[in-house]
C-alpha positions as CSV (number, residue, x, y, z in Angstrom):
1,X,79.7,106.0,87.4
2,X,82.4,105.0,89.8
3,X,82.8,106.8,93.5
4,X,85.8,109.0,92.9
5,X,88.5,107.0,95.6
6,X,88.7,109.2,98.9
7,X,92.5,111.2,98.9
8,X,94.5,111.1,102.5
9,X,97.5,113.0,103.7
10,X,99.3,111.7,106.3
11,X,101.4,113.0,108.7
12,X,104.7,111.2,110.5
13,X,103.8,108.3,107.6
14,X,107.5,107.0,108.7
15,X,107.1,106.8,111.6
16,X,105.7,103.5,114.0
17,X,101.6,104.5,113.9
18,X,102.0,106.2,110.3
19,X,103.7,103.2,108.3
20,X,100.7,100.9,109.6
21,X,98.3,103.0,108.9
22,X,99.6,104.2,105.5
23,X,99.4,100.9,104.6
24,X,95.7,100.1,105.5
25,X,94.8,103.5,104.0
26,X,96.5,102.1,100.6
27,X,94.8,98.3,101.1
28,X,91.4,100.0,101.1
29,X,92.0,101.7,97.6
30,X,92.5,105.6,99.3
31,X,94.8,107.7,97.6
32,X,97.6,108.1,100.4
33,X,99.9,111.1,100.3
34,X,102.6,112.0,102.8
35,X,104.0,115.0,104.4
36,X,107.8,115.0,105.9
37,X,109.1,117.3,108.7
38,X,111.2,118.8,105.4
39,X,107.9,119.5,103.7
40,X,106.7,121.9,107.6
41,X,110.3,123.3,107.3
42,X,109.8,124.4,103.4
43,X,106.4,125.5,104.1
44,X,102.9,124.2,103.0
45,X,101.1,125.2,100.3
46,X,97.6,125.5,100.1
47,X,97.3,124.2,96.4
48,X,98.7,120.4,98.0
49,X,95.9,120.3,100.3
50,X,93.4,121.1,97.5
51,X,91.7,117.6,97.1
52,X,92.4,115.9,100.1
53,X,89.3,114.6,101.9
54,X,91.1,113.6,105.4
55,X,94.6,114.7,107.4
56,X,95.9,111.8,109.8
57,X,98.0,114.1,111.4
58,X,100.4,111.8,113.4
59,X,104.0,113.7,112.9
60,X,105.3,114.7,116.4
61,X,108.0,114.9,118.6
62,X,107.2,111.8,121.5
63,X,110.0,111.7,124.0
64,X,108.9,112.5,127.5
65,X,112.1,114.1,128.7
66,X,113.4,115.8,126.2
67,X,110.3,117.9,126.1
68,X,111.0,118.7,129.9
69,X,114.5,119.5,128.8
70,X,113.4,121.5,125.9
71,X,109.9,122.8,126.0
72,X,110.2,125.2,123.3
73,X,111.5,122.3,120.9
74,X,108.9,120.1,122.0
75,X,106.7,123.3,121.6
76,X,107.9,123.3,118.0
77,X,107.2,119.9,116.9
78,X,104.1,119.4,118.5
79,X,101.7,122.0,118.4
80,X,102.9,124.6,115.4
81,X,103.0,121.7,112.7
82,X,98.9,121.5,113.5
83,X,98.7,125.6,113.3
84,X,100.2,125.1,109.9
85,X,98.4,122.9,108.5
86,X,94.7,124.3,109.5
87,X,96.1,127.3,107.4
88,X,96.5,125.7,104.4
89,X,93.4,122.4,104.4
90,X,90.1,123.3,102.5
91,X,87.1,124.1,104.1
92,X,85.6,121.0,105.9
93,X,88.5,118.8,105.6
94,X,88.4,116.0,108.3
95,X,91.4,116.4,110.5
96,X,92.2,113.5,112.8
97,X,94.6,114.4,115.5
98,X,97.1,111.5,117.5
99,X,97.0,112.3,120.9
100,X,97.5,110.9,124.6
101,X,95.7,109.9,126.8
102,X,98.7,111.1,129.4
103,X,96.5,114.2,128.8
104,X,94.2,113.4,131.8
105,X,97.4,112.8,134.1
106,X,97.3,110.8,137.4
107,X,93.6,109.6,136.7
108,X,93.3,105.8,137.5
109,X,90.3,105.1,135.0
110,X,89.9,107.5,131.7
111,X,87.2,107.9,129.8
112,X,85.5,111.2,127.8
113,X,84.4,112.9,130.4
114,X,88.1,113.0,132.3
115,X,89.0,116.3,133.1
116,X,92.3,117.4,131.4
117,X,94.8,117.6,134.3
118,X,98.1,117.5,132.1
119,X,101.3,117.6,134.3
120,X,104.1,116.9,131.9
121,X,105.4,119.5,129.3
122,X,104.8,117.0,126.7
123,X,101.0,116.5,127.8
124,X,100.2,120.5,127.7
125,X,101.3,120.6,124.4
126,X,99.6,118.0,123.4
127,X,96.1,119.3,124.6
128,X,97.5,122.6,123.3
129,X,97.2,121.0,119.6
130,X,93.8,119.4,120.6
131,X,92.2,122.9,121.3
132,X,93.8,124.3,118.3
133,X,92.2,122.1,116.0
134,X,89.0,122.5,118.4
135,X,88.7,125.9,117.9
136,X,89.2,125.6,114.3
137,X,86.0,122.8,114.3
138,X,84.0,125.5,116.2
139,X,84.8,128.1,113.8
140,X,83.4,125.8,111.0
141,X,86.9,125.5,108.9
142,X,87.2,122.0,109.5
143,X,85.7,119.0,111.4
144,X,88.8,117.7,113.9
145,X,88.7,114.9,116.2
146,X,91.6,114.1,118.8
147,X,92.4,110.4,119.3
148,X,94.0,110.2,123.1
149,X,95.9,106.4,122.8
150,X,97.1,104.6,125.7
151,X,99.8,102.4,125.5
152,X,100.5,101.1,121.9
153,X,102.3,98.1,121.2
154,X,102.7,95.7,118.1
155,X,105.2,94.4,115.5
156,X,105.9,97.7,113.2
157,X,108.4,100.1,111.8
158,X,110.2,100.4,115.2
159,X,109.9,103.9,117.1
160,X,113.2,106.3,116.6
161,X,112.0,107.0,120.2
162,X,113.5,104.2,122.4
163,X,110.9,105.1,125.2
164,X,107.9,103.9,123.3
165,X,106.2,100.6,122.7
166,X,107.9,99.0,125.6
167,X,106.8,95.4,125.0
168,X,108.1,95.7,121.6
169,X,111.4,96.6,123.4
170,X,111.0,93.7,125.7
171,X,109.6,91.3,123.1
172,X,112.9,92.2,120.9
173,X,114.9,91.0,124.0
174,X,113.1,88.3,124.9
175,X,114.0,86.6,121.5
176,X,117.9,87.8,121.9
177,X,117.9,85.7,125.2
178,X,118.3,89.1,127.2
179,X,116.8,89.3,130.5
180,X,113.5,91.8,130.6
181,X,114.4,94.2,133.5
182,X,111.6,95.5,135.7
183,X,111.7,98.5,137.9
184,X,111.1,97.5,141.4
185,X,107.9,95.3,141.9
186,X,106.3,96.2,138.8
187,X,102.7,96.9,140.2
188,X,102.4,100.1,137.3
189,X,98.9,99.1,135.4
190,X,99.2,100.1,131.9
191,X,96.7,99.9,129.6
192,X,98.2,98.6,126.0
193,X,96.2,98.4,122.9
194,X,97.5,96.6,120.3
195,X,98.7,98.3,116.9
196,X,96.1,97.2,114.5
197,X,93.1,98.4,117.1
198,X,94.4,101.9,116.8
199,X,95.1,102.2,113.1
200,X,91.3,100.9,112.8
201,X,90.2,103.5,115.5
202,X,92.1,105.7,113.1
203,X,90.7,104.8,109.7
204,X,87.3,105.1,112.0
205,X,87.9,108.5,112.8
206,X,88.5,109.8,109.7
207,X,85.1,108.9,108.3
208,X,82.7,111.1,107.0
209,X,80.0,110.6,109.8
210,X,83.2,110.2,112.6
211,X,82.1,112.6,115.6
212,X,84.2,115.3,116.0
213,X,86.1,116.2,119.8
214,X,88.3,113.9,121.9
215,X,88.1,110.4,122.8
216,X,90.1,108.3,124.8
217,X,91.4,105.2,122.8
218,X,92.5,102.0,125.1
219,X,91.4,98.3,125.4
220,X,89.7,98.7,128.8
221,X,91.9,95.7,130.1
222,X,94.1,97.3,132.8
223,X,97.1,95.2,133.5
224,X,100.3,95.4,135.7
225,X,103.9,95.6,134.2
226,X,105.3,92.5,136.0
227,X,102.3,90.8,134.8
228,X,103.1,92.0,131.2
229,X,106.7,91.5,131.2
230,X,105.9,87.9,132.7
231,X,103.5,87.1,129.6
232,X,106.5,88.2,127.0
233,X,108.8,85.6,129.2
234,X,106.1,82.7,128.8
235,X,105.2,83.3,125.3
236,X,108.7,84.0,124.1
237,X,109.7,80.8,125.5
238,X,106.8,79.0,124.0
239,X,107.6,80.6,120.7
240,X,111.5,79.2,121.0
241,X,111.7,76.8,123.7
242,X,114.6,78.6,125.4
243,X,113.3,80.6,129.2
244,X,113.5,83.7,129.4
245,X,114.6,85.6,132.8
246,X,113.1,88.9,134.3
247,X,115.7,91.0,136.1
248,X,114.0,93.4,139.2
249,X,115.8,97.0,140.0
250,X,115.9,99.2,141.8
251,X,113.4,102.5,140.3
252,X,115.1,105.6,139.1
253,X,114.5,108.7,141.9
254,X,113.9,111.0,139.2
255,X,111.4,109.5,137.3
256,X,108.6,111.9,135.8
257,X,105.2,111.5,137.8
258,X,103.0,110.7,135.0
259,X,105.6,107.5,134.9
260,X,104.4,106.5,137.9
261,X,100.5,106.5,137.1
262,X,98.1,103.7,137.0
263,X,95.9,103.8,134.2
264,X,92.9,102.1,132.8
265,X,91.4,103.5,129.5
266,X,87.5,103.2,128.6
267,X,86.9,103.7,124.9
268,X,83.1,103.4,125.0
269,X,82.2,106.6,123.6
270,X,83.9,106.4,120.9
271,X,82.5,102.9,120.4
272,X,79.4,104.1,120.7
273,X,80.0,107.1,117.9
274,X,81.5,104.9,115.5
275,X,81.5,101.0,116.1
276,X,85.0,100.6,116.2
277,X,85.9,98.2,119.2
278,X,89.2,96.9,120.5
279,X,89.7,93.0,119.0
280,X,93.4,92.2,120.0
281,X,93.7,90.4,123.6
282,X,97.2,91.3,124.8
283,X,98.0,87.6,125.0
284,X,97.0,87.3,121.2
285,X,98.6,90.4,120.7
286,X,102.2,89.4,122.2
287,X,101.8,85.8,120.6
288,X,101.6,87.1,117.5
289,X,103.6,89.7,117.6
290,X,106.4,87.5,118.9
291,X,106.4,85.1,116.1
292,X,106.3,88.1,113.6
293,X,109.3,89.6,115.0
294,X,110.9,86.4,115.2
295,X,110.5,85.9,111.7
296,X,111.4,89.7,110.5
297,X,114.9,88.5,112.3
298,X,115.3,85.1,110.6
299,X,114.5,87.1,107.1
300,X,117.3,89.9,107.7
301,X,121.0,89.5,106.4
302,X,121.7,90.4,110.4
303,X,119.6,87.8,111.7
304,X,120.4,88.3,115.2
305,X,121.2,91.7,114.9
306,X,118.2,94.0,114.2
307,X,116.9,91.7,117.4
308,X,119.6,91.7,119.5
309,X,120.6,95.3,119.2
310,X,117.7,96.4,121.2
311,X,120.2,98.8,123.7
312,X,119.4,98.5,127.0
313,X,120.5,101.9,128.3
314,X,119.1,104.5,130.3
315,X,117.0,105.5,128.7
316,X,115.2,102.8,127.2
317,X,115.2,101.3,131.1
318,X,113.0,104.0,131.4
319,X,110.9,102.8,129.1
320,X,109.5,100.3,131.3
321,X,107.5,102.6,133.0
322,X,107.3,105.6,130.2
323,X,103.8,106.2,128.6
């Protein structure tokens, strides 16, 4: 008799992280199911959740300032959404949580035993979902497991927030022919972990024997923004053959602190719980992901557009140095 194929809800399956990992979820034969924001604003019904083995629960609300400017939004989109659905899963359902490594604030090297020093509205709320779902694990209702990711980059559905995946914003504009522009000296180190790392660290979690509490997710490479920015230039222009300039000014006064942090992230301990490992170098990771977006342009009606129209405003300038 055949294994009956695992069912998996996810969360935010739209979205940058969710559309990747929908789809590996799908390639391995799970039965994927989704849940919208108009499915929270309906109300959830217990009877849905009835089968399903393991939540990804990756819907949420990831602009830095606009939960300064509106905490009780951000509030809204980030932490009840979690209380919801613990009120409606089964008993012992898996629940895998998408969370930051921001969490842990101005620490220069992150691993699980960081204290949690959140100083961003965005980052309490966050850890305010992870001991939510916490509490529920200690109560026995389900078995939950918070995911803190560092920087993500890679070629994907692109973010509706501007402020993420910054080197998919700069790769974007390298292959326009734009200039990459770099707040002041660009001595920020960053810790990026490619796409496909996390949506593996993902699938990892949601095992049966996955640990359960939170584990920082990262590549354990620190390495500076101007020293990022600098690789897009070179590959881009190996990729094309055209250069590709990088444009220095001056840095915002009023950028949030936790933009301003230097951060490396050690994933050993969940490494150690589950054998996942980080296997995308971040020149591997650029290379390719350069030559995918290049081709996703050369395939559109727009060719140039979806590329080109990359908007270099305020806001995405932030970008640069935003989680």
């Amino acid at each position: 008799m055949m294994a009956s194929r695992p069912a998996m809800l996810v969360t935010g399956a739209t979205g940058y992280i969710g559309t990747a990992l929908t789809a590996a979820l799908s390639a391995a034969s799970c039965i994927v199911r989704t849940l919208s924001r108009a499915d929270f604003s309906a109300g959830l019904k217990a009877d849905s959740f009835a089968d399903v083995d393991t939540v990804f629960h990756l819907s949420a609300q990831t602009n830095l300032r606009f939960a300064e400017q509106h905490p009780a939004e951000d509030e809204r989109a980030n932490v009840a959404p979690l209380e919801g659905l613990l009120k409606v899963v089964r008993p012992g359902t898996r629940v895998v949580l998408a969370s930051t490594v921001t969490i842990a604030g101005l620490a220069s090297r992150i691993d699980h035993r960081t204290p949690d020093a959140p100083i961003s509205v965005y980052d309490r709320h966050k850890l305010a979902a992870e001991r939510i779902l916490h509490g529920a694990t200690a109560a026995g209702h389900v078995r939950g497991i918070g995911l803190r990711l560092a920087n993500v980059y890679g070629f994907g559905n692109q973010s509706r927030n501007t402020e993420r995946s910054v080197l998919n914003l700069m790769m974007r504009r390298a292959l326009a022919q734009q200039p990459l522009t770099l707040y002041g000296d660009g001595a920020y180190v960053r810790d990026f972990i490619h796409l496909s790392d996390v949506v593996a660290a993902l699938v990892a979690a949601g095992s049966a024997d996955a640990p359960v509490g939170s584990f920082p997710i990262g590549s354990g490479t620190g390495t500076t923004l101007a020293a990022c920015f600098a690789l897009v230039a070179n590959e881009a222009e190996r990729l094309t053959g055209r250069p590709v300039s990088i444009t220095r000014v001056p840095e915002p006064a009023d950028l949030h602190a936790i933009e301003r942090r230097n951060a490396i992230v050690d994933p050993a301990a969940f490494r150690a719980a589950t054998g996942w490992r980080p296997r995308t170098s971040l020149r591997d990771g650029i290379r390719g992901d350069l030559a995918r977006f290049s081709a996703a342009a050369a395939l559109s009606d727009v060719a140039g557009t979806a590329v080109a129209s990359a908007p270099l405003d305020r806001a995405a300038l932030k970008g640069a140095i935003a989680p």
